[in-house]
N, CA, C and O of each residue as an XYZ file, in Angstrom:
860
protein
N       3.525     24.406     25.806
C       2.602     23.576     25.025
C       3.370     22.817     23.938
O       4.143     23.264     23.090
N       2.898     21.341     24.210
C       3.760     20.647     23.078
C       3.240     20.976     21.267
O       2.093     20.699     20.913
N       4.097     21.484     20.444
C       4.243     21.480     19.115
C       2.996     20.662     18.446
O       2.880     19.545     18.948
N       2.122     20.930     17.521
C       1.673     19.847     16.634
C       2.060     19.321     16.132
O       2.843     19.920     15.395
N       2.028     17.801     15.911
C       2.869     17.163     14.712
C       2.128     17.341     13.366
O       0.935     17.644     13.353
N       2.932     17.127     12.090
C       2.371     17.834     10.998
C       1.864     16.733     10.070
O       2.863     16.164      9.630
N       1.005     16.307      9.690
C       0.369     15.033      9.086
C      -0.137     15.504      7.450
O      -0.480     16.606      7.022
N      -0.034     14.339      6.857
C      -0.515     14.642      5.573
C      -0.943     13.076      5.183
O      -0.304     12.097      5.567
N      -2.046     13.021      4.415
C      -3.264     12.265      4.213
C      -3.133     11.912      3.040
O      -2.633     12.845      2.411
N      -3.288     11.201      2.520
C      -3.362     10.348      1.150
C      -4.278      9.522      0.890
O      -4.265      8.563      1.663
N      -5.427      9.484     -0.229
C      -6.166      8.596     -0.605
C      -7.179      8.843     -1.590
O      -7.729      9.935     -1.735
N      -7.421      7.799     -2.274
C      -8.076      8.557     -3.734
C      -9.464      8.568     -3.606
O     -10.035      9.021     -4.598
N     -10.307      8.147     -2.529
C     -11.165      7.807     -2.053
C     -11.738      8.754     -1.315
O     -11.307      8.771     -0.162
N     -12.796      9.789     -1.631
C     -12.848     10.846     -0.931
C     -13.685     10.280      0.173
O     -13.394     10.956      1.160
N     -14.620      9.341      0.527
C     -15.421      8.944      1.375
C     -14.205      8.667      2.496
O     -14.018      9.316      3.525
N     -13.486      7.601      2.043
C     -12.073      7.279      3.022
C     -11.425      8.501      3.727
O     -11.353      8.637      4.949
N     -11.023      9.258      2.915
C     -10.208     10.282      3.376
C     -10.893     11.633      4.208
O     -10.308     12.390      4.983
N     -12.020     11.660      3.870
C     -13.002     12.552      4.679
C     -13.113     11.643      5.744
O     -13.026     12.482      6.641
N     -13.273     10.284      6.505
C     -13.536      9.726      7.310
C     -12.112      9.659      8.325
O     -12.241      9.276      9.487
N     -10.870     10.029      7.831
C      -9.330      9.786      8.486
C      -9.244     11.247      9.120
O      -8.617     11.589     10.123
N     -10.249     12.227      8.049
C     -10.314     13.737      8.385
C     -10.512     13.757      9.568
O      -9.752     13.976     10.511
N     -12.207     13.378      9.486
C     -12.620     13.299     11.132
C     -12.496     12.606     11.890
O     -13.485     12.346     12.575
N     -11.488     12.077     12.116
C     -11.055     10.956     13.112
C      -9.732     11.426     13.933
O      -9.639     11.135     15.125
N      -8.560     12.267     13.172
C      -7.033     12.926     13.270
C      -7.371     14.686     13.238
O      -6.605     15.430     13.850
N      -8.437     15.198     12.563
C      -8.646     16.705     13.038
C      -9.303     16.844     14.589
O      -9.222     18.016     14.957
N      -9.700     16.292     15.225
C     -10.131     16.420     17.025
C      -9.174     16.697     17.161
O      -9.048     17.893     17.422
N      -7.994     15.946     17.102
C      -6.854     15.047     18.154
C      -5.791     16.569     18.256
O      -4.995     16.965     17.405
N      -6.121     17.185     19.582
C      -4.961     18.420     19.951
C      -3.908     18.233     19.698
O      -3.425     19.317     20.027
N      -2.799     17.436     19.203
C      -1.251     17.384     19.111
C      -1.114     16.386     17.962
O      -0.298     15.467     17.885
N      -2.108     16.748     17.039
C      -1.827     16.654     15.445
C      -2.438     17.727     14.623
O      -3.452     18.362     14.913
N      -1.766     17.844     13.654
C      -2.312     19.244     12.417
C      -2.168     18.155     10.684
O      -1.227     17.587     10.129
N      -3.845     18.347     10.321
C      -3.810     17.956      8.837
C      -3.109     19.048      8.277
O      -3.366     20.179      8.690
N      -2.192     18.861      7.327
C      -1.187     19.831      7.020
C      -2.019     20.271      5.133
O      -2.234     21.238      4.401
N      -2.183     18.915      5.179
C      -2.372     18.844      3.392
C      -3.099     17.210      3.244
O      -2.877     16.310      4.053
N      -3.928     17.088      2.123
C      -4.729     15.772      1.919
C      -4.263     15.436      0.218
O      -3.762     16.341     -0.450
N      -4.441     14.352     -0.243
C      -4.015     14.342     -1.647
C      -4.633     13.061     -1.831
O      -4.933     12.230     -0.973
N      -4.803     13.016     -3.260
C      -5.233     11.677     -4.119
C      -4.219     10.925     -4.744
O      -4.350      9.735     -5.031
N      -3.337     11.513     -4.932
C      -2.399     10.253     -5.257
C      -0.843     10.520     -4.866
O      -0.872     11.681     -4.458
N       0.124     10.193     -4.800
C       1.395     10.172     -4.583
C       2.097     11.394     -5.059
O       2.851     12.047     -4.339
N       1.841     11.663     -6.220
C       2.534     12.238     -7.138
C       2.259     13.701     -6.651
O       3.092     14.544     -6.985
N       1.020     14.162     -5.785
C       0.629     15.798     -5.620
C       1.846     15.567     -4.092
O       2.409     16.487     -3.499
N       1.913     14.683     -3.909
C       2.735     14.696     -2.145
C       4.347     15.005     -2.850
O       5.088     15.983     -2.755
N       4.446     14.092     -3.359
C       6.243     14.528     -3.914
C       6.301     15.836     -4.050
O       7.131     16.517     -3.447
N       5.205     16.436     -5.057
C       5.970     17.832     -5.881
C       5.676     18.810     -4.304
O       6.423     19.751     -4.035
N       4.346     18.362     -3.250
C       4.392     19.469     -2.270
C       5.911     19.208     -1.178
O       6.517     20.178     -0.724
N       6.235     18.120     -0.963
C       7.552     17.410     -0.224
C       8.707     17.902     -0.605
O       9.676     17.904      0.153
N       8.748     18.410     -1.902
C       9.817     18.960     -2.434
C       9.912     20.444     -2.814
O      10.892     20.854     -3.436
N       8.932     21.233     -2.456
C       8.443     22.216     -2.489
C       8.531     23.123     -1.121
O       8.823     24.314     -1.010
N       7.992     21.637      0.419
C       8.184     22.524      1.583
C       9.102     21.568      2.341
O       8.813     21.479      3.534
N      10.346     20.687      1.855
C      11.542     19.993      3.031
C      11.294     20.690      4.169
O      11.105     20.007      5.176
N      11.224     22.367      4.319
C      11.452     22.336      5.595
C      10.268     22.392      6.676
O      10.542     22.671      7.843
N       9.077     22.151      6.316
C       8.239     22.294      6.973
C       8.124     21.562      8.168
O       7.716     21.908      9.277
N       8.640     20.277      7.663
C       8.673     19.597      9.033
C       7.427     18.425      9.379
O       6.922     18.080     10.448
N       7.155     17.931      7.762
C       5.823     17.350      8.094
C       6.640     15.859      9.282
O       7.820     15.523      9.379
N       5.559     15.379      9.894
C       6.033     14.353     10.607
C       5.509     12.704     10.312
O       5.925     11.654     10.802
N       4.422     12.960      9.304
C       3.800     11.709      9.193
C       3.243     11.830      8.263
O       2.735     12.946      8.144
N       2.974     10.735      6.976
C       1.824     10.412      6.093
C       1.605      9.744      5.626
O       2.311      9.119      4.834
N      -0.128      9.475      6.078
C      -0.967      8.207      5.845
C      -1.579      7.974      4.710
O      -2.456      8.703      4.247
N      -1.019      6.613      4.025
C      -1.290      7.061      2.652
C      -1.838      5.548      2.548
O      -1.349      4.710      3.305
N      -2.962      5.130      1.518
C      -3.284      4.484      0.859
C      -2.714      3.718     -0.295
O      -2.030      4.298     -1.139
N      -2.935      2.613     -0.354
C      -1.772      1.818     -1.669
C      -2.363      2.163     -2.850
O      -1.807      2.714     -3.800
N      -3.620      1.789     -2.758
C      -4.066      1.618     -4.579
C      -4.411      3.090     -5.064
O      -5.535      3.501     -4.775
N      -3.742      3.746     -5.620
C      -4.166      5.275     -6.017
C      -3.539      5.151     -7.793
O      -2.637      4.479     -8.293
N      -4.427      6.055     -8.309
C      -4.116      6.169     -9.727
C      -2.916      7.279     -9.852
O      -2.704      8.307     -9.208
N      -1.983      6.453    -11.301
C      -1.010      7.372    -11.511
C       0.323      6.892    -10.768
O       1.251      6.363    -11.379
N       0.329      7.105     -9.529
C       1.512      6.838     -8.016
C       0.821      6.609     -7.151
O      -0.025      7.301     -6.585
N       1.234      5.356     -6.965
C       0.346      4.665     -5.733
C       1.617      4.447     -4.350
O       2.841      4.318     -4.319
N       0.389      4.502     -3.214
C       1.544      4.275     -2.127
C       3.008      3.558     -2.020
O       3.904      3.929     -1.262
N       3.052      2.831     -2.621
C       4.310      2.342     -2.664
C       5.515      2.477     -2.981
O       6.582      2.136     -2.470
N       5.065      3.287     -4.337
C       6.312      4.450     -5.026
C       6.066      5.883     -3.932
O       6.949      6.736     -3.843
N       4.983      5.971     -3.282
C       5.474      7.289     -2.752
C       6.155      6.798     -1.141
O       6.664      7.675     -0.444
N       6.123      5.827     -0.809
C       6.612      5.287      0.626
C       8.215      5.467     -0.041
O       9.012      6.219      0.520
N       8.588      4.724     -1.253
C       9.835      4.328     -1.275
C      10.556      6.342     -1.561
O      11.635      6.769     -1.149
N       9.520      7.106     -2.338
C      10.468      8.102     -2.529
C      10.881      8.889     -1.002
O      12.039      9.157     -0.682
N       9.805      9.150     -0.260
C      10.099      9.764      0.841
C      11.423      9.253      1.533
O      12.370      9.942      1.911
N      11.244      7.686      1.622
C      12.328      6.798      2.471
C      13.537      7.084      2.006
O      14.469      6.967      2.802
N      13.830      7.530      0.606
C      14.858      7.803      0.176
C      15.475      9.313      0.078
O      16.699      9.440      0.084
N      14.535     10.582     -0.023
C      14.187     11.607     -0.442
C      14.446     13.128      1.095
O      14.921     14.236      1.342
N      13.346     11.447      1.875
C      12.546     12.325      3.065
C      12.564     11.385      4.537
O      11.494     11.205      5.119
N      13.742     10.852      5.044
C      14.170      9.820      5.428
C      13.215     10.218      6.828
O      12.285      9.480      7.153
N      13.627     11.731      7.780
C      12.933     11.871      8.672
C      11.555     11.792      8.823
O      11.147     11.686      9.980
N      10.397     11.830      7.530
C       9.306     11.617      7.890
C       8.787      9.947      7.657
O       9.214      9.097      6.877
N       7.879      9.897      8.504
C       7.698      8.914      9.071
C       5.940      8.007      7.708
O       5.031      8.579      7.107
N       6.262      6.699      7.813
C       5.210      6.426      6.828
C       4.198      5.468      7.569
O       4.695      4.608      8.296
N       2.925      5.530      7.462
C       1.319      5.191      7.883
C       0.820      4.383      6.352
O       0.614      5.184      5.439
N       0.624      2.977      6.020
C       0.274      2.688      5.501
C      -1.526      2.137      5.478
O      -1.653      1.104      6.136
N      -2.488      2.500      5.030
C      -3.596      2.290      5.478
C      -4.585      1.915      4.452
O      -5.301      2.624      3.746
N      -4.394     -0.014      4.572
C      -4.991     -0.520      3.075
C      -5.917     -1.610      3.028
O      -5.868     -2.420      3.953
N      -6.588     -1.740      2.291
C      -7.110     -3.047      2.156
C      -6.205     -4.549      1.359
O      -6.424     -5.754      1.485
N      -5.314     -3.907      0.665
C      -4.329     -4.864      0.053
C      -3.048     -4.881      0.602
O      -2.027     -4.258      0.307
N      -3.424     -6.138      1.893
C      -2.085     -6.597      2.625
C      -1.665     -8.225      2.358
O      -1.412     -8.968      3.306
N      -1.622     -8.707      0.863
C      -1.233    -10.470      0.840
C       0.130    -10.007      1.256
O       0.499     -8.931      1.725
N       0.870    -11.258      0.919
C       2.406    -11.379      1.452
C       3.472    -10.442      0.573
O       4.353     -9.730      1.055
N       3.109    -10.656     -1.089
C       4.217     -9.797     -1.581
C       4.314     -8.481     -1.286
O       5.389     -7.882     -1.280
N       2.931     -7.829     -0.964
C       2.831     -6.815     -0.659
C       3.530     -5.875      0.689
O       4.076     -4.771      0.669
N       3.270     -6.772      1.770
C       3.921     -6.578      3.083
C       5.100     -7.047      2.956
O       5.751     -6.639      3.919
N       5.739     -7.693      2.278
C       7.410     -8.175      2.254
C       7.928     -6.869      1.510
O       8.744     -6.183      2.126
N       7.446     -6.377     -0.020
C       7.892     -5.091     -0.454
C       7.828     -4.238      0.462
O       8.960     -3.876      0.781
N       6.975     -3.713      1.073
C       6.851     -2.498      2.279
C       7.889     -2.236      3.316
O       8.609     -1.256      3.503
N       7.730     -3.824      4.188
C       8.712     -3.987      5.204
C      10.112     -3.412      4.442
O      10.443     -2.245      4.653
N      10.806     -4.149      3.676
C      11.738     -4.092      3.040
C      12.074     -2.715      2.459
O      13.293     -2.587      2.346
N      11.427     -1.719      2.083
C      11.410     -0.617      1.596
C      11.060      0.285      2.908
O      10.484      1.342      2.648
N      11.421     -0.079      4.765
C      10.868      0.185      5.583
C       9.939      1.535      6.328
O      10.189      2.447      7.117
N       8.693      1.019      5.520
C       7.342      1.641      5.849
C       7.433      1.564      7.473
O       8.153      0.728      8.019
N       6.645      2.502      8.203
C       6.762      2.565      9.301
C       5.559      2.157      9.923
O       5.456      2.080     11.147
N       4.630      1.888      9.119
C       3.257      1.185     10.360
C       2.320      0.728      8.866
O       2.329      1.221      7.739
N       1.832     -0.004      9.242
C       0.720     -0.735      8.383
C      -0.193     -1.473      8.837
O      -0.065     -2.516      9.480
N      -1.806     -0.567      8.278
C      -3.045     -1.382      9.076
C      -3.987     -1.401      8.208
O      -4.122     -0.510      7.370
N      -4.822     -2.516      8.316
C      -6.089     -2.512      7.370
C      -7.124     -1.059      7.010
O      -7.378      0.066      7.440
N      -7.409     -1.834      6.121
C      -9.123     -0.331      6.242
C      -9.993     -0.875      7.120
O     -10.646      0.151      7.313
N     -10.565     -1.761      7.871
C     -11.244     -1.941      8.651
C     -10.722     -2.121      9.952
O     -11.331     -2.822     10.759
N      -9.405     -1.429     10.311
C      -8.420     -1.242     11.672
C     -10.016     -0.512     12.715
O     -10.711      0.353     12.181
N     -10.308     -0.959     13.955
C     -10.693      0.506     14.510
C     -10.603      1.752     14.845
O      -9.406      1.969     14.652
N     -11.023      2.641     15.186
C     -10.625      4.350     15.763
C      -9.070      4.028     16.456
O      -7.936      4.162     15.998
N      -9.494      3.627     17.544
C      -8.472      3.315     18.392
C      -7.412      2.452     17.717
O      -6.577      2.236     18.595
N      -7.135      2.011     16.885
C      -5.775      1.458     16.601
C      -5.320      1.835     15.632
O      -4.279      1.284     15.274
N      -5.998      3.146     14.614
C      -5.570      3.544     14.115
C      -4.991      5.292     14.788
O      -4.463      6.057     13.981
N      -5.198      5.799     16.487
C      -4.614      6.290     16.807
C      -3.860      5.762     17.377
O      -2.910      6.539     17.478
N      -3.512      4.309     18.155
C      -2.558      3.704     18.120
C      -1.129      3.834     17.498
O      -0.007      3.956     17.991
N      -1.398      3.792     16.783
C      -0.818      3.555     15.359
C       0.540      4.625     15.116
O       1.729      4.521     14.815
N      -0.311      5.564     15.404
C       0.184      7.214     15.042
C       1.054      7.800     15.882
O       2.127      8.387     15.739
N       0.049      7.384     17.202
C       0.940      7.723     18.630
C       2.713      6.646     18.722
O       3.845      6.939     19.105
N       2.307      5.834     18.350
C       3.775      4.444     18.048
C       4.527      5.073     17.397
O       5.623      5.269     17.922
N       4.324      5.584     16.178
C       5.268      5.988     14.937
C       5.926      7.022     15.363
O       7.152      7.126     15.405
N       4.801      8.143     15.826
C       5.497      9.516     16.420
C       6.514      9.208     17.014
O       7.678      9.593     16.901
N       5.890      8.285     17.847
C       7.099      8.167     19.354
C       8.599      7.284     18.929
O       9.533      7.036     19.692
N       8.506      7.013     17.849
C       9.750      6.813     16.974
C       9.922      4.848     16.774
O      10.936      4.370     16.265
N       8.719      3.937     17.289
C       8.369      2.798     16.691
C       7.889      2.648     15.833
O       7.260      3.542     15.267
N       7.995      1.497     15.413
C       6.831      0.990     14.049
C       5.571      0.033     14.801
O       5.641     -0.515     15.901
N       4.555      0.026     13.956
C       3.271     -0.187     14.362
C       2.790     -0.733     13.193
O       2.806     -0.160     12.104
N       2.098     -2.512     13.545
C       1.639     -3.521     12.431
C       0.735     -4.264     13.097
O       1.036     -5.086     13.963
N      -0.454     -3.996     12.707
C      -1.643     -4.747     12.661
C      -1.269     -6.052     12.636
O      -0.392     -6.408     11.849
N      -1.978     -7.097     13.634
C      -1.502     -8.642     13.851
C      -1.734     -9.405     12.317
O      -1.147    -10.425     11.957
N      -2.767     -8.617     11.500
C      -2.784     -9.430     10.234
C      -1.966     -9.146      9.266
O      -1.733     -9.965      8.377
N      -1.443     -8.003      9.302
C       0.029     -7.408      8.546
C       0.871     -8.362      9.149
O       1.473     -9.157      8.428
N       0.997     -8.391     10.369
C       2.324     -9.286     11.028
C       1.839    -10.818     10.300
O       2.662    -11.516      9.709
N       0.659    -11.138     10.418
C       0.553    -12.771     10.022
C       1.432    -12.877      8.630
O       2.289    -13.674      8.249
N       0.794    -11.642      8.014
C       0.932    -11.862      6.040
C       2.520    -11.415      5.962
O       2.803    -11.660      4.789
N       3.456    -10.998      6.465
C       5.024    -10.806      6.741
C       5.257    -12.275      7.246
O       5.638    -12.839      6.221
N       5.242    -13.180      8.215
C       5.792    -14.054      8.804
C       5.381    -15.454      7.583
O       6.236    -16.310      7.358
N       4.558    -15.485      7.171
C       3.977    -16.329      6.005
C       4.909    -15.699      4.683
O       5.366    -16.522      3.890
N       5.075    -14.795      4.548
C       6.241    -14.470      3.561
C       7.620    -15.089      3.817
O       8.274    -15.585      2.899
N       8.039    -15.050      5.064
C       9.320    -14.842      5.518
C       9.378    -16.745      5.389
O      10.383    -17.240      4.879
N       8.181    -17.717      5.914
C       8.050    -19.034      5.881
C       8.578    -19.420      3.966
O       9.468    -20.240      3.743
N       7.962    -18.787      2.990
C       7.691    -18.727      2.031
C       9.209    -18.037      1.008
O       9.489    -18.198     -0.180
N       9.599    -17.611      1.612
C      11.035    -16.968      0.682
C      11.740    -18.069      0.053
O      12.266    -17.810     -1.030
N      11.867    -19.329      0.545
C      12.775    -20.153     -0.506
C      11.878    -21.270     -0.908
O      12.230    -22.449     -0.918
N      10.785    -20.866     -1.215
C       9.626    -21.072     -2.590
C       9.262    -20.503     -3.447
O       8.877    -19.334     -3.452
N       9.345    -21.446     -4.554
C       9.524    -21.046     -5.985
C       8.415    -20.019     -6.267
O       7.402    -20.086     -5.570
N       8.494    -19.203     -7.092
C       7.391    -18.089     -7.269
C       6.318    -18.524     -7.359
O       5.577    -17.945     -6.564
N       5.599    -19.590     -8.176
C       4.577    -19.978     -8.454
C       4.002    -20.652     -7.072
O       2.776    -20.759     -7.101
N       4.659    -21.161     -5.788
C       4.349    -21.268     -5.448
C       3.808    -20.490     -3.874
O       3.181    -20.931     -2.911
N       4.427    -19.096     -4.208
C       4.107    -18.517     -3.225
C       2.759    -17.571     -3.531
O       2.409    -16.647     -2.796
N       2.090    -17.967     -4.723
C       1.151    -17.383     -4.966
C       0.265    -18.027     -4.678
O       0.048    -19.238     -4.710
N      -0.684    -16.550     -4.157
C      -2.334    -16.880     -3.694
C      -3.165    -17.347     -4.339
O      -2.898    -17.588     -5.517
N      -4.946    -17.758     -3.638
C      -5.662    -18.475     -4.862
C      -6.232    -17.098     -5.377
O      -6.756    -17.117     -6.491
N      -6.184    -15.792     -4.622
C      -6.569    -14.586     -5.834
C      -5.285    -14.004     -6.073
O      -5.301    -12.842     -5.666
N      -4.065    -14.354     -6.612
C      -3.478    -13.976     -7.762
C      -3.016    -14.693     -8.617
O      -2.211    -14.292     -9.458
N      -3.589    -16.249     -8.514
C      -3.558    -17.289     -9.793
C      -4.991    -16.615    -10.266
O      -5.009    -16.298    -11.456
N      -5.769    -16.442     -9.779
C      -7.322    -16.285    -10.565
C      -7.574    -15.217    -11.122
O      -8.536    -15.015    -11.862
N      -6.426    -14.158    -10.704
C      -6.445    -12.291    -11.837
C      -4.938    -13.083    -12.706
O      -5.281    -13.001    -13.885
N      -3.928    -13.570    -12.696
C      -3.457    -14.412    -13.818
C      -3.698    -15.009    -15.404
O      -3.178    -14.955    -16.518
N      -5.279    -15.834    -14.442
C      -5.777    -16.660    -15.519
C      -6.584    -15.702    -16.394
O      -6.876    -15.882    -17.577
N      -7.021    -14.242    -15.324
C      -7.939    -13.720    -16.409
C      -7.011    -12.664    -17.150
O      -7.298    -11.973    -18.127
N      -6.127    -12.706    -16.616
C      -4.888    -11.788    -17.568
C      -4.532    -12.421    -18.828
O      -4.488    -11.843    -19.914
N      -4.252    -13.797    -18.583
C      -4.004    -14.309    -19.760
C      -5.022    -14.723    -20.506
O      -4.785    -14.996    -21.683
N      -6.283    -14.850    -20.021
C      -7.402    -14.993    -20.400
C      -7.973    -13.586    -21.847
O      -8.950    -13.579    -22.596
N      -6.688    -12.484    -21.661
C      -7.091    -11.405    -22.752
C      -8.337    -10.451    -22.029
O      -9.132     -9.816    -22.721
N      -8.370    -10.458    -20.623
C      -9.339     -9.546    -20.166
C      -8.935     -8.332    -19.467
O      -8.088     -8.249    -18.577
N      -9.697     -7.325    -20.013
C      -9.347     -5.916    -19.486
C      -9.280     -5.618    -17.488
O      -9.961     -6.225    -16.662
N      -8.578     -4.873    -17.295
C      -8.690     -4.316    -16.249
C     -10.022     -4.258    -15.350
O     -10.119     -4.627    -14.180
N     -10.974     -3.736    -16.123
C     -11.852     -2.912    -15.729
C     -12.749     -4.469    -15.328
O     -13.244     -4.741    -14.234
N     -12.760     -5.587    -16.949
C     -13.378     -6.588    -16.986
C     -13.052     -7.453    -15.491
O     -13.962     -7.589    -14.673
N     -11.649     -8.021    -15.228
C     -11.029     -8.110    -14.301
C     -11.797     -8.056    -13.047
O     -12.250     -8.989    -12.383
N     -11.872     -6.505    -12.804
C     -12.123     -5.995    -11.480
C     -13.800     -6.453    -11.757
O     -14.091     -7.238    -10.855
N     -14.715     -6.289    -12.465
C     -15.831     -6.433    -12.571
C     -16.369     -7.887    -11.965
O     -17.288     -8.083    -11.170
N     -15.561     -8.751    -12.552
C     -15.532    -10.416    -12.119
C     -15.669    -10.292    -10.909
O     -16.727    -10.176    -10.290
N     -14.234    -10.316    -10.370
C     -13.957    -10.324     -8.776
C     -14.571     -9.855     -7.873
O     -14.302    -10.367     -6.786
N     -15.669     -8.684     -7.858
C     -16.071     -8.045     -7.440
C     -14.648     -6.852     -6.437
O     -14.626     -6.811     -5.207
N     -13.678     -6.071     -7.301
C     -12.378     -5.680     -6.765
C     -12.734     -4.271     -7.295
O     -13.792     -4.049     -7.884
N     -11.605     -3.147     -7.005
C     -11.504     -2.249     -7.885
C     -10.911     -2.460     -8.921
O     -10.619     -3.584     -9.332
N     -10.519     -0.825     -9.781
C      -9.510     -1.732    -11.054
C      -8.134     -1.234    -10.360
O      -7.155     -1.923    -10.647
N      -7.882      0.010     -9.369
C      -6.868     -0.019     -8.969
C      -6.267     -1.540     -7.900
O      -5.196     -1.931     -7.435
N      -7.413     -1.901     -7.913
C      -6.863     -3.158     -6.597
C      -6.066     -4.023     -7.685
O      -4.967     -4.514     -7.429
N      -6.723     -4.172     -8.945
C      -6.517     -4.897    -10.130
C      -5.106     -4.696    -10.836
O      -4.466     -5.640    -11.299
N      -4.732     -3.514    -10.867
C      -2.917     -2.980    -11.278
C      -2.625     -3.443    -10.205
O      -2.858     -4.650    -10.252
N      -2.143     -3.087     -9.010
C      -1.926     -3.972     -7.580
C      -1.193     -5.392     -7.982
O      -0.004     -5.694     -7.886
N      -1.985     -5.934     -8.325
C      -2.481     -7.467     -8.194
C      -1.152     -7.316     -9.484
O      -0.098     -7.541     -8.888
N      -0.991     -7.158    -10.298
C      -0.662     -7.015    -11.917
C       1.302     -6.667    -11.484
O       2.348     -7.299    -11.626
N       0.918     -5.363    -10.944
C       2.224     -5.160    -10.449
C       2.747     -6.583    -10.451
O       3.360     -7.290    -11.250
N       1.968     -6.787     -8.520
C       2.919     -7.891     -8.130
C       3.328     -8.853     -8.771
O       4.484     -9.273     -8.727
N       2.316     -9.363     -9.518
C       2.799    -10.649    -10.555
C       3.886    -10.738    -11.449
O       4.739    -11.583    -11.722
N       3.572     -9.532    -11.841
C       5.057     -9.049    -12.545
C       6.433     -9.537    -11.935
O       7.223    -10.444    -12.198
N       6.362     -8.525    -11.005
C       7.448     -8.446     -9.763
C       7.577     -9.942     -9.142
O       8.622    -10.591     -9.106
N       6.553    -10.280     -8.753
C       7.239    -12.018     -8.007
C       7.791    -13.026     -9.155
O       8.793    -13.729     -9.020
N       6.666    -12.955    -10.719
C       7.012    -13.927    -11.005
C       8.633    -13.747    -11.875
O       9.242    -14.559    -12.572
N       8.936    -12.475    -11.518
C      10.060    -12.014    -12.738
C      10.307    -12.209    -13.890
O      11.326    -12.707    -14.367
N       8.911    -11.629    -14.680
C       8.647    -11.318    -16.085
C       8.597     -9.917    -16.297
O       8.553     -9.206    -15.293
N       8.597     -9.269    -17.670
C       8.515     -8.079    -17.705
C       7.196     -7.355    -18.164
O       6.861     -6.224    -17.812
N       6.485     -8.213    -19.029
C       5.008     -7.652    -19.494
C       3.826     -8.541    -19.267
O       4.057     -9.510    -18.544
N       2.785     -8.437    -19.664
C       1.919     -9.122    -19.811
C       1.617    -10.297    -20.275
O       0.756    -11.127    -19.982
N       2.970    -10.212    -21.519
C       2.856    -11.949    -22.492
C       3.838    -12.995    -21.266
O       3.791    -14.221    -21.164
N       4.484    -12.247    -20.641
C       5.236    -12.808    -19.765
C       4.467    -13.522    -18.503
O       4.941    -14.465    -17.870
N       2.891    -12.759    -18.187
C       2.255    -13.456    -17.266
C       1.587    -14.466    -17.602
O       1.273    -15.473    -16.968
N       1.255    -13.935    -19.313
C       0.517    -15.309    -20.149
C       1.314    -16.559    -20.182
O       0.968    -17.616    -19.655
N       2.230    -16.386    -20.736
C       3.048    -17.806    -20.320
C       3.387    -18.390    -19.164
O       3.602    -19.598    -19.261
N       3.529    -17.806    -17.858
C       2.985    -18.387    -17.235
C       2.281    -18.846    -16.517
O       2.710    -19.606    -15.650
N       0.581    -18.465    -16.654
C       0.071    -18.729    -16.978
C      -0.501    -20.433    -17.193
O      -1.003    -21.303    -16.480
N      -0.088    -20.280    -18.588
C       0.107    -21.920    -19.360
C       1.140    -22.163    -18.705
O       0.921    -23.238    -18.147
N       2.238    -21.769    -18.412
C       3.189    -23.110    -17.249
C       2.732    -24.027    -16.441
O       3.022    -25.213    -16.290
N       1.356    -22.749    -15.527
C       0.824    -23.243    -14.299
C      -0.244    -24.357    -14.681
O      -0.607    -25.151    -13.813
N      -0.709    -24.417    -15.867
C      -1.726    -25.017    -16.857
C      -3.214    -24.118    -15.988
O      -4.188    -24.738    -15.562
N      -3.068    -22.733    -15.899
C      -4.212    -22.059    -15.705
C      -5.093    -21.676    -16.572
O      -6.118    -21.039    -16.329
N      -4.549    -22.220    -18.060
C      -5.234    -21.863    -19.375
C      -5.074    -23.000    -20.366
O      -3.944    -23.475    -20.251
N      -5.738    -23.562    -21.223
C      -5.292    -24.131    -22.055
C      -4.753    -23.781    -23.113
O      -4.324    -24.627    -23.896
């Protein structure tokens, strides 16, 4: 009898993560090993059981505290043999260019179906990577986009969480507008940071007014 592979679940979203429950606990030749809300409970258990042998984990980006992305990059560095399942609603371009690049091993929407999100699993196991055609669109539109200037590789929703950044509006306010979360909202904040290569907030305000998104 073939071995279970050993899976571990990530997401801050208990509706989400109870729904990945029952979708990967049927499946005879996988074992939920462990479930977590944010990044940070997976490191200290990752470093706690190296030898267990987990084989996979599907983790969510926007989580409070350590969000998928810092925990994709520690494993990749940490925990090279296990394998990473990214499973998000926030796939623009900077996002999937960081991932790829930091090489995540599969990435699919939250509205992926049953079936392609065992797809997915079965690919990775079997030692491929596995990307949703709209992950692949939002990578190849990056890759078009690399020798354009920052400002212009930005979207019309991350000039419009920009303007309300520099606009002096909270997080929470932010996400309220948009109709977003507020973790989708750090997300968004990160990246801006990161693409436009500033270091704080007054740094997005100015530009901001570069873009003349404010008067």
């Amino acid at each position: 009898m073939q071995p279970k592979s050993k899976i571990i679940i990530v997401d801050d979203h208990k509706m989400f993560l109870d729904g990945l429950r029952s979708i990967l606990e049927p499946q005879p030749h996988l074992e939920i090993v462990m479930t977590a809300k944010n990044g940070q409970n997976v490191e200290k258990y990752l470093n706690i059981n190296a030898e267990e042998g987990i084989a996979l984990v599907v983790m969510d980006l926007n989580m409070p505290e350590y969000d998928g992305a810092e925990l994709n990059r520690f494993i990749k560095k940490n925990h090279p043999q296990i394998k990473t399942l990214v499973v998000s609603m926030l796939h623009d371009v900077q996002t999937v260019r960081t991932l790829t690049q930091d090489n995540v091993d599969g990435y699919l929407p939250k509205n992926a179906p049953k079936e392609e999100l065992l797809k997915a699993i079965e690919t990775i196991l079997g030692g491929e990577k596995y990307f949703a055609q709209t992950i692949k669109d939002a990578y190849l539109k990056g890759m078009t986009m690399q020798d354009a200037s920052p400002e212009q590789s930005l979207s019309k929703r991350e000039k419009e969480v920009l303007r309300l950044i520099a606009m002096e509006q909270t997080t929470q306010e932010i996400a309220d507008q948009l109709f977003l979360s507020k973790h989708t909202i750090e997300s968004y904040r990160k990246n801006l940071i990161s693409k436009l290569g500033v270091r704080n907030l007054a740094g997005l305000t100015k530009y901001a007014i570069k873009l003349g998104l404010i008067d």
